[in-house]
Structures are given as C-alpha cells and as structure tokens.
N, C-alpha and C positions, 0 to 999 in steps of 0.2 A: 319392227318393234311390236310388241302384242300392247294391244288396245282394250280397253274395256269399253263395249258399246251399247251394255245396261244403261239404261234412263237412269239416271241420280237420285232422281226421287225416288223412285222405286227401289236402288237398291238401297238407298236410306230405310226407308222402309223396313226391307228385310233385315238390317243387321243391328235396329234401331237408334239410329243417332238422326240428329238434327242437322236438317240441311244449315243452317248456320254456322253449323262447325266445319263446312266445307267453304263456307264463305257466298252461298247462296240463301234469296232472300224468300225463295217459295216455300209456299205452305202442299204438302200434298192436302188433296179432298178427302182423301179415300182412308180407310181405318185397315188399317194390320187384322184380318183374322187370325187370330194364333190356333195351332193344332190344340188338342187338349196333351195330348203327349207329354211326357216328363222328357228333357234334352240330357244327354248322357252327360259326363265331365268332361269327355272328348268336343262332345259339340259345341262346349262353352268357350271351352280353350282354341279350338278353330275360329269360333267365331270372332272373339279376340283380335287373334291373328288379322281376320279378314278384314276388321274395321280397321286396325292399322294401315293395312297395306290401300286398303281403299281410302284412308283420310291422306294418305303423304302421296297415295297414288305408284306405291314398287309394283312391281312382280313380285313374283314367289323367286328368283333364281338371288336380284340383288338385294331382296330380304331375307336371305338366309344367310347372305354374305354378311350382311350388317351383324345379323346376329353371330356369328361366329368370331366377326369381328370385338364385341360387346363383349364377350366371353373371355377373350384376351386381353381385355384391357384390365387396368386393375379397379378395384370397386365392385357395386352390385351388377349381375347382368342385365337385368330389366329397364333400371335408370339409364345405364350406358347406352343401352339399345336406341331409348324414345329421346337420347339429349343427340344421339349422330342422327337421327332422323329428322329432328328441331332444327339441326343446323345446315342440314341437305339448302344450298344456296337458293333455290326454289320454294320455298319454304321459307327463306328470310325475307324471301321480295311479296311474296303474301302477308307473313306479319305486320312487315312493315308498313302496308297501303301502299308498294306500289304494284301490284294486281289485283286483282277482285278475287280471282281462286287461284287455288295452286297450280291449275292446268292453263290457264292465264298466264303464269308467272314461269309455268315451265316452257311456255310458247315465247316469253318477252328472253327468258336466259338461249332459247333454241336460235332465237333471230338475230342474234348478237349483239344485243341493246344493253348490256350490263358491261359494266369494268368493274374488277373486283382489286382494289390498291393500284389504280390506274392501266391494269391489263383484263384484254375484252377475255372471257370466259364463256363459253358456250354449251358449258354441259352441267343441266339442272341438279345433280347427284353430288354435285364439288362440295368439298365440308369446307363451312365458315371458321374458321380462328377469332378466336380471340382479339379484338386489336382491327381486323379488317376493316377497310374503307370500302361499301359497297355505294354503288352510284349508275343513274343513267347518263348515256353516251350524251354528248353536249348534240352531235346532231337530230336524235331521237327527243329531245324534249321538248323542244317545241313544236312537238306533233299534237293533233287532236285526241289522238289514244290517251293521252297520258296525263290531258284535261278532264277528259270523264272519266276515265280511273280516280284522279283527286277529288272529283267532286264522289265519286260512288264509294270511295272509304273516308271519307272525312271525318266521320266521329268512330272510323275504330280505334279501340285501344292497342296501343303499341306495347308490345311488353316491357318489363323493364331490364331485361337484360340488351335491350337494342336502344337507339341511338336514332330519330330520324330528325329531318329537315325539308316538308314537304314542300317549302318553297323550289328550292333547289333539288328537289327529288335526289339526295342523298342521305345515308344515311352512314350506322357505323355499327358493330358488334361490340359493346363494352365488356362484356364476360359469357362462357360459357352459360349457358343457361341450367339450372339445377332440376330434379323432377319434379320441385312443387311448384315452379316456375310456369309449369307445360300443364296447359289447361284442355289437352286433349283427354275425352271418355273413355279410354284406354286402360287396363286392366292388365299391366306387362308382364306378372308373376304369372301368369295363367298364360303365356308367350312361351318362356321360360319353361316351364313344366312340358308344354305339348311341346317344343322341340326338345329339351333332356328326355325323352322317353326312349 
C-alpha cells in the first residue's frame, strides 16, 4: 500500500489547511514563504485535488474511482464525490470521536475493532448507509485506547447527520449527509473541471 511519509504539518503547510481539520492539535512555528508567481488554473485545481485526497487520506487510483463513481450517480458530481468520501467508514469513526484522526480510525477499522450492524468489517473505504449501526467490539472497549481517545475528543462536535453514544462507544448513521453538511475546505467544482478536461 503506498504510504505518505511527508510530516503533516508540513504538508499542511503547503496545500494550506489547518491541521485541525485533520484532527491534529499542533501549531506549525514556521510561516509558508509563498513564491511571488501567479499559480496557473491547473495548479488550483490540482491542488484541490490534493487536499482532498490528503484530508480523507486515498490515493490517486481509489480517487479516481470515486470520482467516476460520483459521475454515475444521479445529481451534481462534486457533492456526490465529497458525501462518498464523508461516508468512507473511517471517516465516520473520526467524526464520530471515536479516533483522534482519520489514520487512527483507519488503523482501529484495519485491526478489527469495528462491527458495522453487528458484523466486524475490516476495510476503512466500506461506504456507511443510511440507517447503519456502527459500534466498538465489546472486547476492545475496555481497553486503555479507547479511554484516551474519549477523553482527547470530548468536546468535538459530532455532526448532525450521525448519531453517537460515547458512553457505549456506539453510535449510528441517521442520514446521508448533504454538502453543506461537510465542513471540509474543499473546493469540489475545481475536482470536477481538472478531471473533465
């Protein structure tokens, strides 16, 4: 599996989003020198791309799948894109508080600690439904991880398209989530555009 093994903050940095939105609580020191350069419309639209794939954490091969996917469905392609990316099951265990990041959360779906409607699921890219019962495994909860996870998201906001219960670290999917739902710095027409070319 291809890895990204740029520092976080640094590539924060370069594609300028806040580590926050990654679910990390560091400050970089250092300041962004910007080129004086004008960035083409291509380089807008790449870069676009990049904070996508670098907030949800794909590749280039299973985001382009999505996007082809988003293309076929009915409705706009841009929202379709960023609501199958929302619902990527790693991604809902983030929202939810129960990981600290999405690479957290893709680590707790890798090691089997998730049942999704009472069957374990092991692969972070699974799309949520509507309606699903997401939950940790009864023997995984009372471990020590899953203490300092609750104490290190305590006051995030859960959105409101979900459903949680942090006593019982379960939660639920009440509805599809919509694009104004999705509070990601994302820019999806400009997705859209550099792959239609």
């Amino acid at each position: 599996m291809a890895v990204n093994r740029t520092p976080v903050l640094k590539r924060c940095r370069s594609l300028g989003l806040e580590p926050t939105v990654l679910g990390y609580d560091k400050k970089s020191k250092r300041e962004l020198r910007r080129a004086r350069r004008k960035v083409s419309e291509y380089g807008t639209q790449l870069r676009e791309k990049q904070k996508a794939k670098f907030i949800y954490g794909v590749t280039e091969k299973p985001f382009r799948n999505y996007y082809k996917k988003a293309e076929r469905m009915p409705g706009m392609t841009g929202p379709n894109l960023m609501i199958m990316l929302e619902t990527r099951l790693d991604n809902v265990l983030f929202r939810m508080g129960l990981a600290r990041t999405r690479k957290e959360a893709r680590q707790i779906v890798d090691h089997k600690h998730v049942l999704v409607n009472g069957k374990c699921i092991n692969i972070p890219s699974y799309l949520v439904k509507a309606g699903d019962a997401i939950e940790i495994k009864e023997k995984c909860k009372e471990s020590q991880r899953y203490k300092d996870i609750a104490e290190a998201t305590a006051g995030r906001l859960i959105p409101e398209w979900l459903e949680y219960n942090p006593d019982a670290l379960k939660g639920s999917v009440k509805s599809l989530p919509t694009r104004e739902m999705i509070d990601v710095p994302v820019d999806e027409v400009q997705i859209v555009e550099l792959y239609s070319k």
